[in-house]
N, CA, C and O of each residue as an XYZ file, in Angstrom:
460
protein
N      24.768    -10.394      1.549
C      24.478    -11.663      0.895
C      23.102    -11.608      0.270
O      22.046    -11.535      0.898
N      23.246    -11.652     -1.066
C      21.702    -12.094     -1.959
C      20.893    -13.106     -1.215
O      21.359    -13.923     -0.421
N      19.746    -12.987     -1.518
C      19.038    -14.360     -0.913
C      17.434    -13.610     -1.347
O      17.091    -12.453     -1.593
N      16.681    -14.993     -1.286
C      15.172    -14.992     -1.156
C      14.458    -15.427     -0.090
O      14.417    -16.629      0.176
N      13.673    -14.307      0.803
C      13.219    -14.761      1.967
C      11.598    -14.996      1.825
O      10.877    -14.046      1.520
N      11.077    -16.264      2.052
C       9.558    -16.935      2.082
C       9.031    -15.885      3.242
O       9.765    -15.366      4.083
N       7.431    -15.653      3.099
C       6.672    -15.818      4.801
C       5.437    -16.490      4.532
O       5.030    -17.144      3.572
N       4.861    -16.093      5.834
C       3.337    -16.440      5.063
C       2.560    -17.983      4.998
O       1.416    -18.263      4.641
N       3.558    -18.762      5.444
C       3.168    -19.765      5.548
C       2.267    -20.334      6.610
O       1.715    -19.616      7.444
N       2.166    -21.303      6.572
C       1.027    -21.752      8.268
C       0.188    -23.043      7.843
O       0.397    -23.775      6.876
N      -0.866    -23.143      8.860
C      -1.662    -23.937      8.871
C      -3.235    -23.583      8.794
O      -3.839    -23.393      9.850
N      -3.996    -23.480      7.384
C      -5.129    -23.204      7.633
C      -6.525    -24.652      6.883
O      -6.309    -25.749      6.368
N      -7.538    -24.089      7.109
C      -8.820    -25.120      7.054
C      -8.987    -25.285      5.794
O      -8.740    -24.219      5.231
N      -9.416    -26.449      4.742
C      -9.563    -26.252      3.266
C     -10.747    -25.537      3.057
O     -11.824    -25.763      3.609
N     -10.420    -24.369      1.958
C     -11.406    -23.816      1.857
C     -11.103    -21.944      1.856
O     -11.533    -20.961      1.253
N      -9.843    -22.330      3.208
C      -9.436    -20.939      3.211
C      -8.201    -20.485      2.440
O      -7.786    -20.954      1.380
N      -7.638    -19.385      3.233
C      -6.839    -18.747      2.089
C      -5.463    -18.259      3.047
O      -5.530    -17.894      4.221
N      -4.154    -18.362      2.176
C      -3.160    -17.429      2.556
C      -2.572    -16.975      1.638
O      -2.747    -17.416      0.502
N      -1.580    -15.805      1.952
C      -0.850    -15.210      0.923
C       0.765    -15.356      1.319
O       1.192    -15.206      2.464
N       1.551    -15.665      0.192
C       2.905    -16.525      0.673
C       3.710    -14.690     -0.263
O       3.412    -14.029     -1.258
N       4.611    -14.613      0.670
C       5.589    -13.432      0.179
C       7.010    -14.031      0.314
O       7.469    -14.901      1.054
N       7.735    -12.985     -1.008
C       9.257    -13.667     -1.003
C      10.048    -12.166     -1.376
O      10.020    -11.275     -2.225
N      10.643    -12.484     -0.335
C      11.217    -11.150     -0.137
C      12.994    -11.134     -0.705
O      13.824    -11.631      0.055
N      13.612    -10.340     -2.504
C      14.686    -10.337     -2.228
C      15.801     -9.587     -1.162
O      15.858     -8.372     -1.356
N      16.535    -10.000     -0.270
C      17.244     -9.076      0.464
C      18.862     -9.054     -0.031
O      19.499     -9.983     -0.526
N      19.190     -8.043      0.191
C      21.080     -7.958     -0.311
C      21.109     -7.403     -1.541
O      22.158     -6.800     -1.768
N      20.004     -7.401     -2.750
C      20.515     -6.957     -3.879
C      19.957     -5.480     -3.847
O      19.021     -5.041     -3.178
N      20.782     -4.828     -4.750
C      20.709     -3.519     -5.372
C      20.471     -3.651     -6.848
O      20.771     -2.741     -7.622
N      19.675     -5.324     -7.426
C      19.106     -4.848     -8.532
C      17.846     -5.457     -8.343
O      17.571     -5.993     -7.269
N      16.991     -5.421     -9.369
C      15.734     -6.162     -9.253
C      15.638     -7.654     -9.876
O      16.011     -7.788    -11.041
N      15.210     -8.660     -9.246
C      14.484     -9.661     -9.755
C      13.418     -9.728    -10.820
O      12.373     -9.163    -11.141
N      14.390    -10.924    -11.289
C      13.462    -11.184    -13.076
C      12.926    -12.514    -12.820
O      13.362    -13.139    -11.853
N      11.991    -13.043    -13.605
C      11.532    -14.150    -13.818
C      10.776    -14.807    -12.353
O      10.964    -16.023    -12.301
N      10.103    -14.354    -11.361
C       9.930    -14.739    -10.355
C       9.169    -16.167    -10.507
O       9.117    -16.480    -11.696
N       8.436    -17.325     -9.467
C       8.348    -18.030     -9.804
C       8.068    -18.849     -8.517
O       9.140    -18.872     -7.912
N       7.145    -19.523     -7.824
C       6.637    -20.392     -7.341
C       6.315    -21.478     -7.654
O       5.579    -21.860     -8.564
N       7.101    -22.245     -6.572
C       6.863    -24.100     -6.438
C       6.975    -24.940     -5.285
O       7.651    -24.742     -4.275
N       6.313    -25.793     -5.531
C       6.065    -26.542     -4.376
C       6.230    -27.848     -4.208
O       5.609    -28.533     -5.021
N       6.802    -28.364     -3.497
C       7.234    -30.110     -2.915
C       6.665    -30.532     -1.889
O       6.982    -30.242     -0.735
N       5.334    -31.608     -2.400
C       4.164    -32.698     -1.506
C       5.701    -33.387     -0.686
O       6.855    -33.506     -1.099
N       5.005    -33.756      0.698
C       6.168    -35.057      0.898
C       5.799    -36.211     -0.174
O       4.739    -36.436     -0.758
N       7.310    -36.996     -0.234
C       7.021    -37.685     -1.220
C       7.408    -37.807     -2.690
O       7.954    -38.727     -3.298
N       6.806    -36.173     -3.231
C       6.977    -35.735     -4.800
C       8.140    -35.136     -4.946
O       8.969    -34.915     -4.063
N       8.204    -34.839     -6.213
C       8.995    -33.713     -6.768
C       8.208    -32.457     -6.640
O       7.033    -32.173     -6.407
N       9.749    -31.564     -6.981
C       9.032    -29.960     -6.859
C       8.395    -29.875     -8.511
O       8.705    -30.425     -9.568
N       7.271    -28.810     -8.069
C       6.703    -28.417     -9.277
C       6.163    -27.093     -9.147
O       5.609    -26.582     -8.174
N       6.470    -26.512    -10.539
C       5.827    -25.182    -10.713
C       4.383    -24.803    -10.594
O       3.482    -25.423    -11.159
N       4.229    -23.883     -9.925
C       3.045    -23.260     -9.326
C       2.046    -22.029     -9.888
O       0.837    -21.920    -10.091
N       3.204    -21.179    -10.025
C       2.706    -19.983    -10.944
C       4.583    -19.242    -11.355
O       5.621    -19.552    -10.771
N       4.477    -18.595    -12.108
C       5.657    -17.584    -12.757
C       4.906    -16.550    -13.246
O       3.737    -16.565    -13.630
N       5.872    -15.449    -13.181
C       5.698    -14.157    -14.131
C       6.777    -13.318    -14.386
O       7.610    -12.863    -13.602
N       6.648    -13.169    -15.627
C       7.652    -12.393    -16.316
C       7.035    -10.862    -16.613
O       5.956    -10.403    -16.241
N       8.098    -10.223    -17.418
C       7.260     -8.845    -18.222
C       6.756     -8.953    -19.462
O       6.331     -7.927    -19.992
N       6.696    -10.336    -20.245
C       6.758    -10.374    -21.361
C       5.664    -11.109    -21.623
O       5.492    -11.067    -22.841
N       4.605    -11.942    -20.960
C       3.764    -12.533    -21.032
C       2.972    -12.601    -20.077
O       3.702    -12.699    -19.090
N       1.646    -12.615    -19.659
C       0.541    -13.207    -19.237
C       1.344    -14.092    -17.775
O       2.225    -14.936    -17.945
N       0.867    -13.718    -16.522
C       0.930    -14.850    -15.484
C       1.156    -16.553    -16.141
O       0.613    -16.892    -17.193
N       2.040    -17.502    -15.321
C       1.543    -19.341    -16.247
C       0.968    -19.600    -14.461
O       1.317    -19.219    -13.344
N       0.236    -20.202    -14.875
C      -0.005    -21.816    -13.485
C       0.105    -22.939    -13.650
O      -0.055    -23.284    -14.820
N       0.276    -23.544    -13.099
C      -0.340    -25.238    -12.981
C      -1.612    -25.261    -12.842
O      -2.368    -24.513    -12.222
N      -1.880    -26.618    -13.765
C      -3.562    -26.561    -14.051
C      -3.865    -26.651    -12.696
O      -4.580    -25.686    -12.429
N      -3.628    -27.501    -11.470
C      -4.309    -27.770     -9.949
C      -4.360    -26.334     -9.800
O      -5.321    -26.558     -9.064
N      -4.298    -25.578     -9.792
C      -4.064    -24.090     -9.204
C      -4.844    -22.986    -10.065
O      -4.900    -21.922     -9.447
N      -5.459    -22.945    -11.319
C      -5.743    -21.701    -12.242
C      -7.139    -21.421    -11.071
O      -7.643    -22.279    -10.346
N      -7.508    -20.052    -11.171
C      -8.450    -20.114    -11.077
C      -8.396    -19.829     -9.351
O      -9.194    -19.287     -8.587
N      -7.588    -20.217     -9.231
C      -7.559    -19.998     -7.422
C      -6.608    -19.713     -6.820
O      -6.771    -19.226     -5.701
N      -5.132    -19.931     -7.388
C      -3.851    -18.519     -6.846
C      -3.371    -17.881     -7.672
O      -3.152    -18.434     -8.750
N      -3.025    -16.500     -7.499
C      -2.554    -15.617     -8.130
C      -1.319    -15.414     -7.558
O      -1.012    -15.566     -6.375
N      -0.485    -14.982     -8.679
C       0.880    -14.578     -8.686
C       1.063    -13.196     -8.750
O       0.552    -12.818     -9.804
N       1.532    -12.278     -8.150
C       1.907    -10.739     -8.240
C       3.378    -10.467     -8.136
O       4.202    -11.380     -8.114
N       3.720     -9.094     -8.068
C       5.063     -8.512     -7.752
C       4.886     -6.989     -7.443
O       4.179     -6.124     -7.961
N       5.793     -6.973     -6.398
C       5.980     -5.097     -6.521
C       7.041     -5.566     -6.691
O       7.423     -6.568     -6.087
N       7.869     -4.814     -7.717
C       9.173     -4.493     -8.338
C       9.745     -3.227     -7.264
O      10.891     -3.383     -6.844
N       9.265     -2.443     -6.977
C       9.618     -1.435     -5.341
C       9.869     -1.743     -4.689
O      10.653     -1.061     -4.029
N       9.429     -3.247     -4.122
C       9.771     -3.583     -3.125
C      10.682     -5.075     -3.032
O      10.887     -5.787     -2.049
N      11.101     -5.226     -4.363
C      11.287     -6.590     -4.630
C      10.632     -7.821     -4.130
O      11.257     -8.608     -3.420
N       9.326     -8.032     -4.493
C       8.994     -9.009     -3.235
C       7.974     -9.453     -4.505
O       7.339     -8.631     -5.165
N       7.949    -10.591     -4.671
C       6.278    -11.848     -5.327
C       5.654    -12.320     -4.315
O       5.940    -12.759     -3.201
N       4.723    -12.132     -4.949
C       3.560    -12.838     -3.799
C       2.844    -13.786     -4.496
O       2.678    -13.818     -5.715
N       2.340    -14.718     -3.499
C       1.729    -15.931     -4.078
C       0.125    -15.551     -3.057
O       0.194    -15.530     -1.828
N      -1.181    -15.287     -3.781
C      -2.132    -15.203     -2.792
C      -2.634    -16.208     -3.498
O      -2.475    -16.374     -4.707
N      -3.676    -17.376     -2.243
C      -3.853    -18.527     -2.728
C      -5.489    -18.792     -1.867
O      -5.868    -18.431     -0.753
N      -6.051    -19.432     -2.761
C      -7.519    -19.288     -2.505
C      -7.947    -20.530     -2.751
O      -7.417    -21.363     -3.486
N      -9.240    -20.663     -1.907
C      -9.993    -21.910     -2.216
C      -9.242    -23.193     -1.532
O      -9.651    -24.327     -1.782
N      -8.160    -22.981     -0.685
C      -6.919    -24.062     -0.749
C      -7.925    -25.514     -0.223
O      -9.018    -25.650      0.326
N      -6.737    -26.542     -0.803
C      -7.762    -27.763     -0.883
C      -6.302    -29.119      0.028
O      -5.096    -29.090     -0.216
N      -6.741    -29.728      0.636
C      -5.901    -30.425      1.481
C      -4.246    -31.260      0.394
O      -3.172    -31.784      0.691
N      -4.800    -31.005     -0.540
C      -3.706    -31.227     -1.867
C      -2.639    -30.231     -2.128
O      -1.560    -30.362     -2.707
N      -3.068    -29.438     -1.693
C      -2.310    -27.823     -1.762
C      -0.845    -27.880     -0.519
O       0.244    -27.306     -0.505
N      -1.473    -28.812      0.357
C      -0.242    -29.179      1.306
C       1.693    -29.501      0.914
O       2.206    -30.569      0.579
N       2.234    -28.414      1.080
C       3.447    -28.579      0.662
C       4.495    -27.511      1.558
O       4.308    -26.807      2.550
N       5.410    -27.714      0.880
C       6.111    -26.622      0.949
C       6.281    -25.937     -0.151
O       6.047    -26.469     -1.236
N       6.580    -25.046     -0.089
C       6.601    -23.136     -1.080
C       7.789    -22.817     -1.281
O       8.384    -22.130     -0.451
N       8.314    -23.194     -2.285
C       9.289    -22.363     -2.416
C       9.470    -20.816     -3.810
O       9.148    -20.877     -4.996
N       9.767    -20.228     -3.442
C      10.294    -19.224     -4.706
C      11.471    -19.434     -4.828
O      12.297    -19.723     -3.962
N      11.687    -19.184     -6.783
C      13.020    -18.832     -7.236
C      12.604    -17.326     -8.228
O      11.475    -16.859     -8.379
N      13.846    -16.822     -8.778
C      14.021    -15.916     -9.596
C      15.508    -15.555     -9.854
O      16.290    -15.976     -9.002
N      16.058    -14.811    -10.939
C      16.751    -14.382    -11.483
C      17.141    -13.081    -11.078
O      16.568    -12.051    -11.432
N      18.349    -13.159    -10.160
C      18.710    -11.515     -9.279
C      20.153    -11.693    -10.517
O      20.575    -12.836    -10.691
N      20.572    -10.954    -11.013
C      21.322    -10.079    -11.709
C      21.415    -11.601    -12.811
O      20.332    -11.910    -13.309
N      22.928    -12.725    -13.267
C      22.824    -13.587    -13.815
C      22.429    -15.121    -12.988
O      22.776    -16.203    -13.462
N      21.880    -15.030    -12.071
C      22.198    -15.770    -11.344
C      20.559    -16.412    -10.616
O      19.587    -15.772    -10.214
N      20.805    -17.926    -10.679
C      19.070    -18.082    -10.248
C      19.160    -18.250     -8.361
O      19.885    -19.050     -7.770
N      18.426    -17.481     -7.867
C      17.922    -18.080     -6.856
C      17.119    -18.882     -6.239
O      16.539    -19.479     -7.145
N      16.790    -19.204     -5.390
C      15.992    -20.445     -4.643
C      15.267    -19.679     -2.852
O      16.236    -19.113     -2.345
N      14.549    -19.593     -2.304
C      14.090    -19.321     -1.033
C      14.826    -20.572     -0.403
O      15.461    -21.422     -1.027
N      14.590    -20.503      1.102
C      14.614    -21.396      1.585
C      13.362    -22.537      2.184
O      13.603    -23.563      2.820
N      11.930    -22.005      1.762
C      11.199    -22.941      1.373
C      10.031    -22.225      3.088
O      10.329    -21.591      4.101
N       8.453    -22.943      2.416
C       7.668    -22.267      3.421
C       6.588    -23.217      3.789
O       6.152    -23.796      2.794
N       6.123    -23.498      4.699
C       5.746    -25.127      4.617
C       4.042    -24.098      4.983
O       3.748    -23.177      5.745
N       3.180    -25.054      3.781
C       1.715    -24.885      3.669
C       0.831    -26.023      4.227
O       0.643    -26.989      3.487
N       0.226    -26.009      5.547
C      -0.787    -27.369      5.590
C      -2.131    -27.207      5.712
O      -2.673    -26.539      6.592
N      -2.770    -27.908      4.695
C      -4.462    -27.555      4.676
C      -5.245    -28.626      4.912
O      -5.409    -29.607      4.187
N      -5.979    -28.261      6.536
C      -6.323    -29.361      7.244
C      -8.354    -29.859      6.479
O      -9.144    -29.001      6.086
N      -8.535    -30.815      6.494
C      -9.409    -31.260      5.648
C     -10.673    -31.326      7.081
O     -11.822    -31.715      6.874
């Protein structure tokens, strides 16, 4: 079974830092379009960071400047490393991407940044 697996999540102090990984498991091809987002209680989900092969990392303005988006394509896995985090940053994490035609979704990674 395809799927996208989150880690990385937790509870840290504003100010500090974690790095959120999404691991595809089941496929024998690679993930396209990877892509981080996140849902405040309350809000809607919203995009975080993406990357493709064809352009430049995107963020959300709350975020430039202080998480980065990566990939090993070897290992199928995006990473979200996230810096500076600020008690706003509190959500859950989810990744999606594009495994063969088909979009996926994680099952989501809960971030809390205590003030």
């Amino acid at each position: 079974q395809v799927q996208l697996v989150e880690s990385g999540g937790g509870l840290v102090q504003a100010g500090g830092s974690l790095t959120l990984s999404c691991a595809a498991s089941g496929s024998t091809g690679g993930i396209s379009a990877p892509a981080w987002h996140r849902q405040a209680p309350g809000k809607q989900r919203d995009l975080v960071a993406g990357i493709n092969d064809y352009s430049p990392p995107k963020y959300a303005q709350a975020v430039k400047g202080r998480f980065t988006i990566s990939r090993d394509s070897a290992k199928n896995t995006v990473y979200l490393q996230m810096n500076s985090l600020k008690p706003e940053d509190t959500a859950v994490y989810y990744c999606n991407a594009l495994i063969g035609r088909s979009n996926f979704w994680g099952q989501g990674v809960k971030v809390t940044v205590s003030s």
